[in-house]
RODO-2510 file (C-alpha; in nm, 4 decimals, decimal comma):
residues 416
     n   res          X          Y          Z
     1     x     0,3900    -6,0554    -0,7458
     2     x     0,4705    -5,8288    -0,4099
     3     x     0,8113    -5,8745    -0,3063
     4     x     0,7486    -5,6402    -0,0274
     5     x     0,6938    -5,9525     0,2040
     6     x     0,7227    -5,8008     0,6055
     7     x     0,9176    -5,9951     0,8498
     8     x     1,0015    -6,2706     0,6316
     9     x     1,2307    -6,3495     0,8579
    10     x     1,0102    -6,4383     1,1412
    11     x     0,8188    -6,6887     0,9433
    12     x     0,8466    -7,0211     1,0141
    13     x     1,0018    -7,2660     0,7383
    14     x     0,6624    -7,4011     0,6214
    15     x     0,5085    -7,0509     0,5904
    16     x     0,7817    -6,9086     0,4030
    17     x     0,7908    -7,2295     0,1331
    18     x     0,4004    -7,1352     0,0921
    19     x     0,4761    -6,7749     0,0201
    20     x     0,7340    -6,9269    -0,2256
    21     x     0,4190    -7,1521    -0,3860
    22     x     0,2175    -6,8768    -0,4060
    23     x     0,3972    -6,5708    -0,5370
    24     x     0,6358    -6,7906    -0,8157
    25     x     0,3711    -7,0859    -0,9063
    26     x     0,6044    -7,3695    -0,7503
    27     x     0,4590    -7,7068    -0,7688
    28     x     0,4596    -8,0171    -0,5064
    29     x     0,7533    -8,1505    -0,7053
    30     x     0,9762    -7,8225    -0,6617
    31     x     0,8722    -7,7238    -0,2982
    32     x     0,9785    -8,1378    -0,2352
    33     x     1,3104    -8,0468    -0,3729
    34     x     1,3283    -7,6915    -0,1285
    35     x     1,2164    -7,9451     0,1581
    36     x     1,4593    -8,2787     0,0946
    37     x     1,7981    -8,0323     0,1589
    38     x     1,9126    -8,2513    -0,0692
    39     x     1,8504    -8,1311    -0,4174
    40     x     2,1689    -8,3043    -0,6082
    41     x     2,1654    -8,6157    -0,6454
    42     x     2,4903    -8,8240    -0,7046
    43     x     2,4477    -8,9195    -1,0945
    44     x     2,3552    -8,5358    -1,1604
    45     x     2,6573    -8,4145    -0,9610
    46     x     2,8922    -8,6787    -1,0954
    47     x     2,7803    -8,5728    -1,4295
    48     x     2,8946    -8,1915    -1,3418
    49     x     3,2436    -8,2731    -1,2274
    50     x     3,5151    -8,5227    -1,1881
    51     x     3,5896    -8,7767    -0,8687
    52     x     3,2547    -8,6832    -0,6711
    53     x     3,2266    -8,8088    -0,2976
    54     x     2,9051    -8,6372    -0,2140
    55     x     2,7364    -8,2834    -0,2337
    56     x     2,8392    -7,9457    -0,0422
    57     x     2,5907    -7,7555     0,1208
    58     x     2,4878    -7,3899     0,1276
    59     x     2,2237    -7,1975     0,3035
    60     x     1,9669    -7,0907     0,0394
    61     x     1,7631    -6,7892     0,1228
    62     x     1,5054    -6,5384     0,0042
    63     x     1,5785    -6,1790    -0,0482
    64     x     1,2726    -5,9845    -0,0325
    65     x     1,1907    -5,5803    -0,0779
    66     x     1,3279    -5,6095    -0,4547
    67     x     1,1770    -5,3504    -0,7005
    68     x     1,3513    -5,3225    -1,0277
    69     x     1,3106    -5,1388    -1,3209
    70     x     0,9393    -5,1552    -1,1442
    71     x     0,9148    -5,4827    -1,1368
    72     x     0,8665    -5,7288    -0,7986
    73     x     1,1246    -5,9849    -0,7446
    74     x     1,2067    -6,3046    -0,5002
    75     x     1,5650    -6,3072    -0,4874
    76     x     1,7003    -6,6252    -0,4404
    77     x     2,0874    -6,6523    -0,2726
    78     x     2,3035    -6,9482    -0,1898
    79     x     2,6022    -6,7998     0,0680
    80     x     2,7289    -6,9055     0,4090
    81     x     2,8426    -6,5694     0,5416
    82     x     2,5896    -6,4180     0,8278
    83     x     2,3916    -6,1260     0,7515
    84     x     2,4544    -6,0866     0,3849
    85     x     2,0848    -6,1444     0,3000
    86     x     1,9404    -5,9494     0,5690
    87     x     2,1926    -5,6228     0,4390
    88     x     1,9953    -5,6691     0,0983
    89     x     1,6546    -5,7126     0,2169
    90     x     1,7202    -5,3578     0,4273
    91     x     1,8942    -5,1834     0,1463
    92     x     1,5914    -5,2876    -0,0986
    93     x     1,3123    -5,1843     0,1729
    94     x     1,4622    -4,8328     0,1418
    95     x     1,5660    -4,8086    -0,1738
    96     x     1,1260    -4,9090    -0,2535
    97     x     1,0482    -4,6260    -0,1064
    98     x     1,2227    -4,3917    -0,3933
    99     x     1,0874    -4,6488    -0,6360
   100     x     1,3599    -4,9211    -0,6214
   101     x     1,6142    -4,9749    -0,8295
   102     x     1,6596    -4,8407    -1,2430
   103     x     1,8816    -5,1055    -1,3674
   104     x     2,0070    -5,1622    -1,7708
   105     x     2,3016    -5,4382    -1,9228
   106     x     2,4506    -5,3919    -2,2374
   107     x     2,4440    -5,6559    -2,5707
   108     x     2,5705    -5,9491    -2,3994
   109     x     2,9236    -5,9664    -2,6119
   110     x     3,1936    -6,1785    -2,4786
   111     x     3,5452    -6,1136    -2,5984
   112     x     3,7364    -6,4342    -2,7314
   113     x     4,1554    -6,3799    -2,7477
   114     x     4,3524    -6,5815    -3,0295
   115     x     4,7113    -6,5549    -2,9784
   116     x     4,9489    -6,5143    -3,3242
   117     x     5,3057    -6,5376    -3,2611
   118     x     5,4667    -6,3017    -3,5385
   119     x     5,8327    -6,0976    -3,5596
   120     x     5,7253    -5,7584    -3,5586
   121     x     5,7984    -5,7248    -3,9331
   122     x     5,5665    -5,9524    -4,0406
   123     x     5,2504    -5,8475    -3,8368
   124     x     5,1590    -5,5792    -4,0678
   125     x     5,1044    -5,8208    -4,3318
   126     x     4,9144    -6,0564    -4,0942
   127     x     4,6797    -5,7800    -3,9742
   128     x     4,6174    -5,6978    -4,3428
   129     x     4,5478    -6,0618    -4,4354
   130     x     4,2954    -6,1030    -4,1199
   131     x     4,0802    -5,7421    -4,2083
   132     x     4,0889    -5,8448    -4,6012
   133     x     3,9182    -6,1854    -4,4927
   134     x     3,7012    -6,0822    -4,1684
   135     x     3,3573    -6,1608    -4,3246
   136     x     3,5294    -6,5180    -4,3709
   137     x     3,6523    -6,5659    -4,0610
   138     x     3,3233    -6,4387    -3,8742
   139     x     3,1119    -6,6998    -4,0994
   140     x     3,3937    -6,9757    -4,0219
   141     x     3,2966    -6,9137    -3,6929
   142     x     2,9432    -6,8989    -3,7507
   143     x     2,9323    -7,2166    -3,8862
   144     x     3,0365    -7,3505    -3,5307
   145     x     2,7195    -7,2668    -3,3417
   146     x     2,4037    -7,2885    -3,5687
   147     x     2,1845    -7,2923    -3,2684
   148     x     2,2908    -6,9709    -3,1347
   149     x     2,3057    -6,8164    -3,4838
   150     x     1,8885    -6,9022    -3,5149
   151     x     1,8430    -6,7307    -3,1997
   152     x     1,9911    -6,4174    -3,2960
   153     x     2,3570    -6,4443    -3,1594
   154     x     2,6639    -6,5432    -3,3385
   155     x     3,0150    -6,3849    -3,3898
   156     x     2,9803    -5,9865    -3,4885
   157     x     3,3496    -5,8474    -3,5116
   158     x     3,7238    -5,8808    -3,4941
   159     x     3,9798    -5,6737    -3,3176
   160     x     4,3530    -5,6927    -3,3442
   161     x     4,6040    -5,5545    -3,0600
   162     x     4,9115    -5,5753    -3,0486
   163     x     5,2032    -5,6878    -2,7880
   164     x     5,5532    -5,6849    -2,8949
   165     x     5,6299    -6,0400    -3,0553
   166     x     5,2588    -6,1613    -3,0791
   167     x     4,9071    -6,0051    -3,2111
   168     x     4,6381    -6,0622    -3,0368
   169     x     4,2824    -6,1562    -3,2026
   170     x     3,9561    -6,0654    -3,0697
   171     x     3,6516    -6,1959    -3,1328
   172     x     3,3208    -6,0501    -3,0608
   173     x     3,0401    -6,2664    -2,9938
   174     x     2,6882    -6,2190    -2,9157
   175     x     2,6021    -6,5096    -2,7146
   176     x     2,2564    -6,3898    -2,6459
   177     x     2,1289    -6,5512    -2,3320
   178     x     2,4187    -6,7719    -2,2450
   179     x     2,7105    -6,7369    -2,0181
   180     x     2,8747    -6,8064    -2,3187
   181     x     3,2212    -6,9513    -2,2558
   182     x     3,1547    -7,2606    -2,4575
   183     x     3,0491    -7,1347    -2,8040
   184     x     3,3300    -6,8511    -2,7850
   185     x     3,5943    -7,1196    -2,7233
   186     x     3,4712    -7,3148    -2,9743
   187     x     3,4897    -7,0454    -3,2516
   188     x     3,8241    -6,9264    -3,0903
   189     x     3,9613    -7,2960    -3,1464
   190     x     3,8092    -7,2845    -3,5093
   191     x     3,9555    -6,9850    -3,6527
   192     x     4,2969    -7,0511    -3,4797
   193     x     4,2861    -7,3213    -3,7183
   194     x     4,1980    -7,1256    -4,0564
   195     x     4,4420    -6,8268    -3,8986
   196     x     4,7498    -7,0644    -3,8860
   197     x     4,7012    -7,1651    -4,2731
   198     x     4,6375    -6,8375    -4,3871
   199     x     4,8872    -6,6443    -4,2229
   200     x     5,1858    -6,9481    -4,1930
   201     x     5,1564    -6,8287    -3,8289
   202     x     5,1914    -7,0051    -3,4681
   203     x     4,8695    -6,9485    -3,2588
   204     x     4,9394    -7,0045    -2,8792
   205     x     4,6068    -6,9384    -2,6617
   206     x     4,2446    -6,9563    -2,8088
   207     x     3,9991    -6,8646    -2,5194
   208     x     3,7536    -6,6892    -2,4126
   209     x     3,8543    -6,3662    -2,1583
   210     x     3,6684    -6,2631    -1,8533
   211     x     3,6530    -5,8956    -1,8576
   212     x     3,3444    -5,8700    -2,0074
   213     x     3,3954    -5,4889    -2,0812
   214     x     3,0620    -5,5209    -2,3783
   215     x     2,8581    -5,7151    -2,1283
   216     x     2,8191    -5,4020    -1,8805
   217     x     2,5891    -5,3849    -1,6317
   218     x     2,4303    -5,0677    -1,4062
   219     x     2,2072    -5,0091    -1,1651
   220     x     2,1142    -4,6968    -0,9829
   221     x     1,9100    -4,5934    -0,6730
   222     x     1,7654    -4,3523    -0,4711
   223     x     1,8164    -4,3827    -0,0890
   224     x     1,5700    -4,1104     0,0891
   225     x     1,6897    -3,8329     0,3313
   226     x     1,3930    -3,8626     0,6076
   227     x     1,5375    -4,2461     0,6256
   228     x     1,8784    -4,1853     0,6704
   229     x     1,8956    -3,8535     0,8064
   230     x     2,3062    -3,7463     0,8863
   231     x     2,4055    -4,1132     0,8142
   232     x     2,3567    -3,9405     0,4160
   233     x     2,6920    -3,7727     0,4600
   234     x     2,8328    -4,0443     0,6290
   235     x     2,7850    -4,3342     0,3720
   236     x     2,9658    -4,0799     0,1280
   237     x     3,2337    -4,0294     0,2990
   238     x     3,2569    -4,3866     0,3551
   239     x     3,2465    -4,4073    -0,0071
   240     x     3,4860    -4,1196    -0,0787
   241     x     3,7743    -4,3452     0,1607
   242     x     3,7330    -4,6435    -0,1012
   243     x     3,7604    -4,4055    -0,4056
   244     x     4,0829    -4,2231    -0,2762
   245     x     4,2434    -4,5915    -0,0704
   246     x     4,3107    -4,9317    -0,2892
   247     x     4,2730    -5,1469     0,0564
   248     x     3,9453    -5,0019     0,1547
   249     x     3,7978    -5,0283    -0,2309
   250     x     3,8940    -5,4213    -0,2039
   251     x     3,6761    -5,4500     0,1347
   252     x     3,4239    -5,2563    -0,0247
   253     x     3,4214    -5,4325    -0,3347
   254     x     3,4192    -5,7872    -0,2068
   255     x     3,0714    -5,6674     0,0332
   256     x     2,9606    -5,5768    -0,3437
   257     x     3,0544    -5,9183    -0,4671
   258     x     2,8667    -6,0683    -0,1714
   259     x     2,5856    -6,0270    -0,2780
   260     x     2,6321    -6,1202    -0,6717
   261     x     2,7993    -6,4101    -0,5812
   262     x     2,5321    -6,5310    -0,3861
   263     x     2,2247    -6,4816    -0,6440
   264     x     2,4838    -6,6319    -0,9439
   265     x     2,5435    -6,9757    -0,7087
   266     x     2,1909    -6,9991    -0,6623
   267     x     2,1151    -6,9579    -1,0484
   268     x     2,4099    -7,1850    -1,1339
   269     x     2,6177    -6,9130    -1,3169
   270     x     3,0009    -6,8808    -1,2590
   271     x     3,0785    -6,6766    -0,9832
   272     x     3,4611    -6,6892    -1,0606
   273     x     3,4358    -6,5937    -1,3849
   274     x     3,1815    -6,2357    -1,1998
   275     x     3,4985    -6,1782    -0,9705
   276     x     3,7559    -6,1805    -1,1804
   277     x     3,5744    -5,9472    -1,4570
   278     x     3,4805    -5,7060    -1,1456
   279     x     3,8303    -5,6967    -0,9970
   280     x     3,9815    -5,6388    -1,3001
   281     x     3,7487    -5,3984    -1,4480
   282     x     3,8043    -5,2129    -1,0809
   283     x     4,1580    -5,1545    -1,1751
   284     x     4,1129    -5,0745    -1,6114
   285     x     4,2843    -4,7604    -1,5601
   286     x     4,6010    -4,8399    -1,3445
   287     x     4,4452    -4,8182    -1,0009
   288     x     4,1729    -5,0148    -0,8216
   289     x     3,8545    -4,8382    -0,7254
   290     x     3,5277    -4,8765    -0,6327
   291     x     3,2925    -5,0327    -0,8624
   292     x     3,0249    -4,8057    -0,7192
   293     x     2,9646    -4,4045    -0,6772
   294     x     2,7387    -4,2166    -0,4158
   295     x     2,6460    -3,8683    -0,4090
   296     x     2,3010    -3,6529    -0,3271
   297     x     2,0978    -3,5297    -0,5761
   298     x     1,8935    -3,1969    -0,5106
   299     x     1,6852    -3,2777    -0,2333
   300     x     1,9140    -3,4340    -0,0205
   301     x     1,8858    -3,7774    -0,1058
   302     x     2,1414    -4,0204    -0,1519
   303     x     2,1931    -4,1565    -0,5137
   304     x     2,4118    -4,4506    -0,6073
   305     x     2,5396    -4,6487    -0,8589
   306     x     2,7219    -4,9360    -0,9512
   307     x     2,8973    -4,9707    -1,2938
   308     x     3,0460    -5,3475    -1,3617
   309     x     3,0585    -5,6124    -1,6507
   310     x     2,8498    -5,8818    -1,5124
   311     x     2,8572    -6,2629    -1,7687
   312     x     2,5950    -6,4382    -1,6969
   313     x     2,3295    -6,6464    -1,8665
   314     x     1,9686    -6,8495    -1,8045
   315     x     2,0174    -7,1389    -2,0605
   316     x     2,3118    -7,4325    -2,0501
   317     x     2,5584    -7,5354    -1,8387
   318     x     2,4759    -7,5997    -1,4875
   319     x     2,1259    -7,3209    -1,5075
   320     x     2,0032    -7,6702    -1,6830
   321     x     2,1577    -7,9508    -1,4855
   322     x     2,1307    -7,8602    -1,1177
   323     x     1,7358    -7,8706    -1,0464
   324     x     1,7876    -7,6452    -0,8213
   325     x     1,9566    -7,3723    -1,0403
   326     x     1,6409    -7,4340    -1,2658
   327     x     1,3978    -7,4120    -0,9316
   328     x     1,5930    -7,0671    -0,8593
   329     x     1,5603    -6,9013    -1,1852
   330     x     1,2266    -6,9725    -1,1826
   331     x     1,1400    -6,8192    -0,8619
   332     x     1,3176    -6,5218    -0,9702
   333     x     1,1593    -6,5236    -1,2811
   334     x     1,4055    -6,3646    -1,5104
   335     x     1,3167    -6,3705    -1,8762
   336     x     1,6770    -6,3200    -2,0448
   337     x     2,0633    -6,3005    -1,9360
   338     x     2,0051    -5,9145    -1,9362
   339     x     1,7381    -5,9135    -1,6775
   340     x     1,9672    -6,1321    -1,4607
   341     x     2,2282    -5,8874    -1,5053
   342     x     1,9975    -5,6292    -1,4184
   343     x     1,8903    -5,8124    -1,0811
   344     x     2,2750    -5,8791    -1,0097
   345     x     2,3802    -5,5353    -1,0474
   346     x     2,0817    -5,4093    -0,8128
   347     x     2,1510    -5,7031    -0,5214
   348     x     2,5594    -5,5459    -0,5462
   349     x     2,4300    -5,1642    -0,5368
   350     x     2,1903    -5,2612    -0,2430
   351     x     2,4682    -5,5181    -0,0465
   352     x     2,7367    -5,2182    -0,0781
   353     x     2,4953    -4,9215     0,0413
   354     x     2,3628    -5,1664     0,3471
   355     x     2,7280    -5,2232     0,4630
   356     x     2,8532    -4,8374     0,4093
   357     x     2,5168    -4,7327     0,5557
   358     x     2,6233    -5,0497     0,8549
   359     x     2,9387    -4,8326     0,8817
   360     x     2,8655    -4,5501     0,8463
   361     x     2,6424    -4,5295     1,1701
   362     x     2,6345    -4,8383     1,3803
   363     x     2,9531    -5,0900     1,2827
   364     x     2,8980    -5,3626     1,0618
   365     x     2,9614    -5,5877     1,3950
   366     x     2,6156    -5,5595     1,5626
   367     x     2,4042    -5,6886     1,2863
   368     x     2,6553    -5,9381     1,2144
   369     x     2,7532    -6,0656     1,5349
   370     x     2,3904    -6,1235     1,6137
   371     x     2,3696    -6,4184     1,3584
   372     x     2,7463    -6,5249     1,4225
   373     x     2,6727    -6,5453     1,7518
   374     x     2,4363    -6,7712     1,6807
   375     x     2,6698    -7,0110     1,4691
   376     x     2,9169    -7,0041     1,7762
   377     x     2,6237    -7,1075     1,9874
   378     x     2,5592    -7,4277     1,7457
   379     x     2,9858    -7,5157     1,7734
   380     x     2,9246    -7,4723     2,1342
   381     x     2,6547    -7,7733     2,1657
   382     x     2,3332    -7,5615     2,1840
   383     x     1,9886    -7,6966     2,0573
   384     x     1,6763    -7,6424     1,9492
   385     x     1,5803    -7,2589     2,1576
   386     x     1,9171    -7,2910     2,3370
   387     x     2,0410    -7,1578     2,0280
   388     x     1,8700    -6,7928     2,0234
   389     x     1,9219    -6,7801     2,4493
   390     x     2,2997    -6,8291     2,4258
   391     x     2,3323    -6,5912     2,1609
   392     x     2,1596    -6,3496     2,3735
   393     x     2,3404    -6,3723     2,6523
   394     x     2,6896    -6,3659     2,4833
   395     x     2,5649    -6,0562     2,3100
   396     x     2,4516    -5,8971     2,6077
   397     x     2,7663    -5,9986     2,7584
   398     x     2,9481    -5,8346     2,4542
   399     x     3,1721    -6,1787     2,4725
   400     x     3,1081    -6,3916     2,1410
   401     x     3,3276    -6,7018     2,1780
   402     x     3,2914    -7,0802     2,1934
   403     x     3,4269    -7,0616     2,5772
   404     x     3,1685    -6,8191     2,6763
   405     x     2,8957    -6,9767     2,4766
   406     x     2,9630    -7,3188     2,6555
   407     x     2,9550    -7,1483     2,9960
   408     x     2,6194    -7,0036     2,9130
   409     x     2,4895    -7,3222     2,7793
   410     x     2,6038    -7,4712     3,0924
   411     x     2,3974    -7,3168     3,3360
   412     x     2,0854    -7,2956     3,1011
   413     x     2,1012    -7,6519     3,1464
   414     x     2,1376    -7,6402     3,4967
   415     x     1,8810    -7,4397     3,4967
   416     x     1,6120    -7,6736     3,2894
***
């Protein structure tokens, strides 16, 4: 497969679905579920969550350009903000011509937390009773999950910390290629149990946390001098203001997210679960920073990276439930929760560089008001090729507002 598909954009809807067919094997059932726009039905989504009325609706959308670790991928990304998807296609056209993107994730280890209230007296003898029985408790928790134990996975290790008037219990688990919050809290539940008998101890919490920090994720990339030119300097110094100021590194770290967000939705992986590991890995050491680093290499070039723990997974929960989560991981065509990792890590490098790069030289308002322009058009009453002329004309106008865009519209029509 060639992901380096020119002017997607321009395609009409029929010609893009065919690209779809041919470069990721869809068949007439799945490109009928891209066509309906109404790929949840109400017994799947009723199954999913509680009180459903209906289904909510996002734009889903192709990312092309994407080279990673040299291979060619169809990104797929479910997000309502303009010009997100159009940063990454730009960001991975350059980045292809250095090669693309060198991405690698770590084990995929979550961390589950069991809570043991103790007086500080008696936690040395607790901590001594948990280490003399860890092969125990790890096969206790074993036992909870013989499907992920045959494919590899399974609980590995226990840590203990400690916090004044409580201990704190960590579990390692290899979840292989599952998000993974359901088999840790399981275990976590089930040795709560065995801890509170051994130890005559009170457990409070038994869950599964969300800073990820043995599921990391990087990705790296090479942005060419003869593309950028001066703007080389620039996005650095854009990138140096994040890395020295905690309310520019939240701006720049949500643009990151933008992008991860929108390939996890699309996959059916937990986005919330993504931000809250990112944030709070942003800030491990006492103060928030960027999750990603720029700087040139010998020639000139711009290098970055992105360094973040990124959960995600390609088997249960919704990645089997919503069709189209299914349809989306197969277009991307991801093998294991690593790869995804890999392709999530590369989308947030290439969304951050595209909107530093945006910054950098031009704003980040001209590519963006071009499409929100177009969304103010739609609120305004415009149809069909109004759309694109009002847009136009408020752009040219450098006045993007519903009041404007209903004058406009007025004497197109007038005009017809």
């Amino acid at each position: 497969m060639n992901s380096d598909i020119s002017k997607f954009y321009e395609k009409s809807w029929q010609e893009r679905l065919t690209i779809l067919k041919e470069h990721c094997q869809l068949n007439e059932e799945e490109l009928s579920l891209l066509k309906s726009l109404r790929p949840l039905d109400f017994s799947t989504a009723n199954i999913m969550i509680e009180n459903v009325i209906g289904v909510f609706g996002l734009p889903l959308a192709i990312a092309t350009h994407f080279k990673i670790n040299g291979k060619d991928y169809l990104i797929p990304m479910a997000i309502e903000e303009s010009s997100v998807v159009a940063a990454a296609c730009k960001a991975a056209k350059i980045a292809r011509l250095a090669g693309g993107f060198k991405a690698e994730a770590a084990e995929q280890i979550m961390v589950g937390q069991i809570q043991i209230f103790a007086a500080k007296e008696k936690q040395k003898e607790i901590i001594e009773k948990i280490n003399a029985n860890k092969k125990m408790l790890l096969e206790k928790a074993n036992a909870c999950d013989a499907v992920l134990v045959s494919f590899g996975g399974g609980a590995r290790d226990i840590e203990i910390k400690q916090f004044g008037d409580f201990i704190v219990l960590h579990l390692l688990v290899d979840v292989r290629d599952a998000m993974g919050a359901n088999a840790v809290n399981t275990m976590c539940e089930k040795l709560a149990f065995e801890i509170e008998k051994m130890c005559d101890c009170k457990v409070g919490l038994k869950i599964l946390s969300n800073l990820a920090i043995y599921r990391m994720a990087k990705a790296k990339a090479v942005f060419p001098k003869e593309v950028l030119g001066e703007a080389v300097d620039a996005v650095i110094e854009a990138w140096r203001f994040a890395s020295l100021d905690q309310f520019r590194a939240t701006t720049h770290n949500k643009g990151i997210m933008n992008g991860i967000d929108a390939v996890a939705i699309a996959c059916g992986n937990d986005f919330r679960a993504l931000e809250a590991g990112a944030h709070s890995y942003a800030c491990l050491d006492g103060r928030y920073k960027p999750l990603t680093r720029y700087w040139k290499d010998k020639q000139g070039n711009l290098v970055g990276e992105i360094e973040l723990p990124i959960q995600v997974g390609i088997v249960g929960g919704a990645t089997r439930v919503n069709p189209m989560a299914k349809l989306c991981l197969k277009i991307l065509g991801v093998k294991s929760a690593k790869e995804l990792a890999c392709v999530l890590a590369s989308v947030g490098l290439a969304q951050n560089f595209a909107a530093l790069y945006a910054l950098a030289t031009e704003g980040i308002q001209r590519g963006h008001m071009k499409l929100h322009a177009e969304n103010i058009a739609v609120q305004a009453g415009a149809k069909g090729a109004e759309i694109k002329k009002v847009a136009l004309r408020m752009i040219e106008m450098q006045s993007i507002n519903e009041a404007t865009a209903k004058e406009i519209l007025k004497e197109i029509r007038k005009g017809a």
